[in-house]
C-alpha positions in Angstrom: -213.1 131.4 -134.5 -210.8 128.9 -132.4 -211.0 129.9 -128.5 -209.2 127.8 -125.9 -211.4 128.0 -122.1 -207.9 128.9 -119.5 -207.8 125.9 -116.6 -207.9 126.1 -113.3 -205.4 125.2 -111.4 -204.8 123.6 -108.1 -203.1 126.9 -106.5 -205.9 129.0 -108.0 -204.0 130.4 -111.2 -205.3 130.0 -114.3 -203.7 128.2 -117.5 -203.7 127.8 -121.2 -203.7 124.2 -122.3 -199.9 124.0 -124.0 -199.9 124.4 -127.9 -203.1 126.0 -127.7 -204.2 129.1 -130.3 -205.8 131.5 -128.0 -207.6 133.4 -131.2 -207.6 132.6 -134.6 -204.6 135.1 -136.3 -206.9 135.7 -139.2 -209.3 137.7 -137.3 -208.4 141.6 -136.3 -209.5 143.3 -133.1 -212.4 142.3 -131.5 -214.0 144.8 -129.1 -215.7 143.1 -126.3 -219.6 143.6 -124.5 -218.3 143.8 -120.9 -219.4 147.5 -120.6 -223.5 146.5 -122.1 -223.2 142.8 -121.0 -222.6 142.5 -117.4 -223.9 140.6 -114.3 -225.0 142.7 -111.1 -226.4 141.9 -107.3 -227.3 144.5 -105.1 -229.1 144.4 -101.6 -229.1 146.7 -99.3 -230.8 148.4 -96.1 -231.6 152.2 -96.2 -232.5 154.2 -93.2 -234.0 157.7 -93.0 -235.0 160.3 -90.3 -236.6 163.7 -90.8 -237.6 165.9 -88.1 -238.8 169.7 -87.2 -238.2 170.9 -83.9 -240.5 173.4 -82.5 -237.0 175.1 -81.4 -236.4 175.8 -84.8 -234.3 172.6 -85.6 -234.7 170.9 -88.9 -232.7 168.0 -90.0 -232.6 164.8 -91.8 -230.5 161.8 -91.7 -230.1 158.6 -93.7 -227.7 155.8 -93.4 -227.3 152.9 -96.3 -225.8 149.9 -95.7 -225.2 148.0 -98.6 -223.4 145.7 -101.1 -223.3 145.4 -104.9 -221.5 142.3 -107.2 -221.1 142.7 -110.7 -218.8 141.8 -113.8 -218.1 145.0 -115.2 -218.7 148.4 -113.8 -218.8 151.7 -115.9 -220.9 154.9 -116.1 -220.8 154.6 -120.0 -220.9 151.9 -122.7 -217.8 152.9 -124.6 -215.3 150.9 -122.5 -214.5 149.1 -119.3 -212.9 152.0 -117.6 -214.7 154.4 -117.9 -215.9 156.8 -115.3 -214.4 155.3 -112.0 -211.1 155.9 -110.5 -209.6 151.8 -110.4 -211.8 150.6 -112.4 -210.2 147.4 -114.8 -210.8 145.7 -117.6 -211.3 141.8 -118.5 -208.2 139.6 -118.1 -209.8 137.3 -120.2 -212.5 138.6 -122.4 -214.2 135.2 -123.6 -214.7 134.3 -119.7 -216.1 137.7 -118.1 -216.9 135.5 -114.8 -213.5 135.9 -113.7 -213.8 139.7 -113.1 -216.9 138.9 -111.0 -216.4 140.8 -107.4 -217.7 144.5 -105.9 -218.6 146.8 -108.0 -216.8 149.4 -108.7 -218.8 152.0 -107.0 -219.5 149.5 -103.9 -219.7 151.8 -100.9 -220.6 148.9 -97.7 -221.4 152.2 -95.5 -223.0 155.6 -96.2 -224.0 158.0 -93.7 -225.1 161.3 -94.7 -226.6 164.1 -91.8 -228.1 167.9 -92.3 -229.6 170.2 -90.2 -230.9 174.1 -90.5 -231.2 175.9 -87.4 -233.1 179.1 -87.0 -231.8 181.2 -84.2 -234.4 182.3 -81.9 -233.3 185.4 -81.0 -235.2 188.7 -80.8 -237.7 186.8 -82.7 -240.5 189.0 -81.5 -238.5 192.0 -81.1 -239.1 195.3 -83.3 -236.4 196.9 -81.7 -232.7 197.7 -82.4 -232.0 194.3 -81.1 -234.3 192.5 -83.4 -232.7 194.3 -86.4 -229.6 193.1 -86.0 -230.4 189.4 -84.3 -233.4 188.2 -86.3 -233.4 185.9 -89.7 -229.9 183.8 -88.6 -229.4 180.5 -89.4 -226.5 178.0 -88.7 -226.3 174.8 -91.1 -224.5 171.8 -91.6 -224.1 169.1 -93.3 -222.1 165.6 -92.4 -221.1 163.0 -94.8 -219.0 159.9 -94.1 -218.7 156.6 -95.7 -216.5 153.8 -96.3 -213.9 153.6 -99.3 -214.4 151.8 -102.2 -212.9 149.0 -103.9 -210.1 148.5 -106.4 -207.9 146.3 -107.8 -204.0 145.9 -108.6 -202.8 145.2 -111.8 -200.0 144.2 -114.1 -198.7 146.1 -117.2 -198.1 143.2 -120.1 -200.3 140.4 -121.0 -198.5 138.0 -118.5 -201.4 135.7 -119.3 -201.1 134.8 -122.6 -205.2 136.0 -123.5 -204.7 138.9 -126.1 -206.5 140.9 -124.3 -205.6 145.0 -124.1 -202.3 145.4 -123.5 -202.0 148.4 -121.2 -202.5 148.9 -117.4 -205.7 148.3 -116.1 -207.4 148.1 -119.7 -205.6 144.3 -119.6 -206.9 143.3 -116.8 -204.7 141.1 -115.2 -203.6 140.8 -111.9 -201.0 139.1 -109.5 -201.4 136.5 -107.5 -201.7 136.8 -103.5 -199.1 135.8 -100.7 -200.8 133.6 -97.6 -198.6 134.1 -94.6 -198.0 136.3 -91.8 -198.8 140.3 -92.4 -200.7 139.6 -95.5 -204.3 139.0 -93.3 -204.8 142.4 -94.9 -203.9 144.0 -98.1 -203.3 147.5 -97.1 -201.8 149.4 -94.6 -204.6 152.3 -93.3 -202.5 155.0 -91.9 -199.1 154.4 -94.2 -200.1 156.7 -97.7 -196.6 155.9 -98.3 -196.9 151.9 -98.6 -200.5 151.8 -98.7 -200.9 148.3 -100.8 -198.8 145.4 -99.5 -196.7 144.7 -101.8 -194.7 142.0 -100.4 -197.6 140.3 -100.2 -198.2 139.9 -103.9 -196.5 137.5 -106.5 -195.9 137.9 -110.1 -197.5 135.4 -111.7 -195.8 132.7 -114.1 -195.7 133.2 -117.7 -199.0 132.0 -119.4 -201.0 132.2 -115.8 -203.2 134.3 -115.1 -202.8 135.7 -110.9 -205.3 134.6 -108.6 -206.3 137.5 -106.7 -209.7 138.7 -107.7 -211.0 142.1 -109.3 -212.0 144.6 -106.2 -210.3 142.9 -103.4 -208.5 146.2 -101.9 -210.5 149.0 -100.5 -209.7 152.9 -100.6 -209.4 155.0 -97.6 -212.7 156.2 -96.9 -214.4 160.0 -96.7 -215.6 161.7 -94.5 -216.6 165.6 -94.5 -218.3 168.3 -92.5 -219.4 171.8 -94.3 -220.8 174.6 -92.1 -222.8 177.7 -93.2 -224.5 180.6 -91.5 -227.2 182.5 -93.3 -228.7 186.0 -92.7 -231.8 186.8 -93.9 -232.7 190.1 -94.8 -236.2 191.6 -95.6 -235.8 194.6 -97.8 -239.7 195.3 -98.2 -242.9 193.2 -99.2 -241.5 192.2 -102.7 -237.7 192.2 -101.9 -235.5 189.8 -99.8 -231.9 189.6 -99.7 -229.4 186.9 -98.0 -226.3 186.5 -96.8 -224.5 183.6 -97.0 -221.1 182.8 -95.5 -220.2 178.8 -96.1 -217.2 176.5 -94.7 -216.4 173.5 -97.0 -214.4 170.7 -95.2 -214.5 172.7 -92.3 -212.7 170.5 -90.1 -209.5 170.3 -93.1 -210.0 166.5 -93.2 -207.6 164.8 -95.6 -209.5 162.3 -97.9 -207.0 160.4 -99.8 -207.5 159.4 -103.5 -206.5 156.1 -105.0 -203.6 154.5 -104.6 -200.9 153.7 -107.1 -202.2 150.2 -108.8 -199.6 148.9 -111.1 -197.7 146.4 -108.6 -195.8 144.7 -111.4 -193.5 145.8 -114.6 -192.6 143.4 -117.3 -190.1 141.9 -115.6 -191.8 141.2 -112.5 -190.3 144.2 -110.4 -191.9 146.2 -108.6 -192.3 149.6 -109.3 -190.9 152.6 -106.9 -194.1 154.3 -107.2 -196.4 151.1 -106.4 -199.0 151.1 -103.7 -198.6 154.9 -102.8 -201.6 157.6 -102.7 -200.1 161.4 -104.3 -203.9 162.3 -104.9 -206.6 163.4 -102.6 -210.8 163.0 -103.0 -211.7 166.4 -101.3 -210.7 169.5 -101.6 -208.7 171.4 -98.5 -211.1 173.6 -96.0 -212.4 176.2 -98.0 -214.6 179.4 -97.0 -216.8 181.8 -99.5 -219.0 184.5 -98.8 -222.0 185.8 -100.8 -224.9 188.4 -101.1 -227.6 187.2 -103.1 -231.4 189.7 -103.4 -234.5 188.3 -104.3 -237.2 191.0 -106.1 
């Protein structure tokens, strides 16, 4: 089979020599090995505490700092996009280096805290008092971390490689804009115009955009759940508990993904581009239950 290596070019686009057959015609479709055949780096620092109180305080903490590079990212071997919201894949499937950047499922920060608290009332009454008081517990648990990457995309093969030819299956990707406002990618606390887009080109036809895969980053998540826990002992074989549980107790909003496809065809860009409709988490939510152990 014929293949022709793209060239790099001054302004950090990528080329075709002219005349050039990309793949011989005579061949059909060839699925690629990114999903089984990938490069990945990680290194990272994790960080754990676990302690019980004599007040009746348990809880553990870890923190994980961390940073993973790879080619191709996916929870399965069938294709490139599978499994992660964002995910891509290869612009150019006979040069997989090109997608090198964060994985898909990077996450820089990850802090993660519970605790179980045993009330100490009435412990040692027999009373009345120690009916109703004993056997509560408060719990929580605290999860926060920073967002993950992504990447913007185009909708056509703007690059000339015969690669997949829809959304983020192709692969490709605009080029960036240096200048003022465009430090930055993304706009934190606008949902509305959350990618730049003004600070993305189209890039020429037969050129391949030279922003890299994963350079964008999601909002990031952060939760708090609460519980409180009665404990109930029926008689020397039976126990019972009740349970009442707050997820997302504070009502956080955790947005979801952003729109990706900057670019149509025709190098306009969409009305829908670099907005987030779609959230992570789940509103607060409360549930109660009675549960009896014999």
């Amino acid at each position: 089979m014929d293949t022709v290596i793209p060239v790099r070019q001054s302004d950090g686009t990528w080329v075709y020599p002219n005349g050039a057959q990309k793949l011989n015609p005579n061949f059909g479709s060839i699925n690629t090995s990114n999903t089984w055949n990938a490069d990945s780096y990680y290194h990272g620092l994790q960080l754990s505490v676990k302690r019980d109180l004599r007040s009746g305080v348990h809880f553990q903490s870890s923190y994980t700092f961390s940073k993973s590079i790879d080619t191709a990212s996916s929870t399965g071997s069938t294709t490139s996009t599978s499994g992660y919201s964002g995910t891509m894949g290869l612009a150019t499937p006979l040069v997989p280096i090109l997608n090198r950047g964060l994985s898909d499922f990077d996450t820089r920060h990850n802090f993660n805290f519970n605790m179980v608290w045993e009330l100490p009332f009435a412990k040692q009454s027999s009373r009345l008092l120690g009916v109703i008081a004993k056997g509560w517990q408060l719990g929580t648990i605290i999860r926060a971390q920073s967002g993950l990457p992504f990447s913007v995309v185009l909708n056509n093969d703007r690059g000339g490689s015969l690669a997949d030819t829809t959304g983020t299956q192709l692969g490709q990707r605009p080029s960036r804009l240096i200048g003022n406002g465009c430090d930055t990618l993304t706009n934190p606390d606008d949902v509305g115009h959350y990618i730049k887009t003004e600070c993305l080109i189209f890039p020429a036809r037969g050129t391949l955009g030279n922003l890299g895969r994963n350079t964008l980053t999601k909002p990031g998540l952060s939760t708090v759940d609460f519980s409180i826990v009665r404990n109930f002992k029926l008689s020397d074989r039976t126990t019972s508990q009740l349970r009442i549980e707050t997820f997302n107790a504070l009502n956080h909003t955790n947005f979801g993904t952003p729109n990706t496809l900057v670019f149509d065809g025709n190098g306009n860009v969409p009305s829908a581009a670099g907005t987030i409709t779609s959230t992570n988490t789940t509103s607060r939510q409360i549930q109660a239950g009675l549960k009896i152990n014999f």
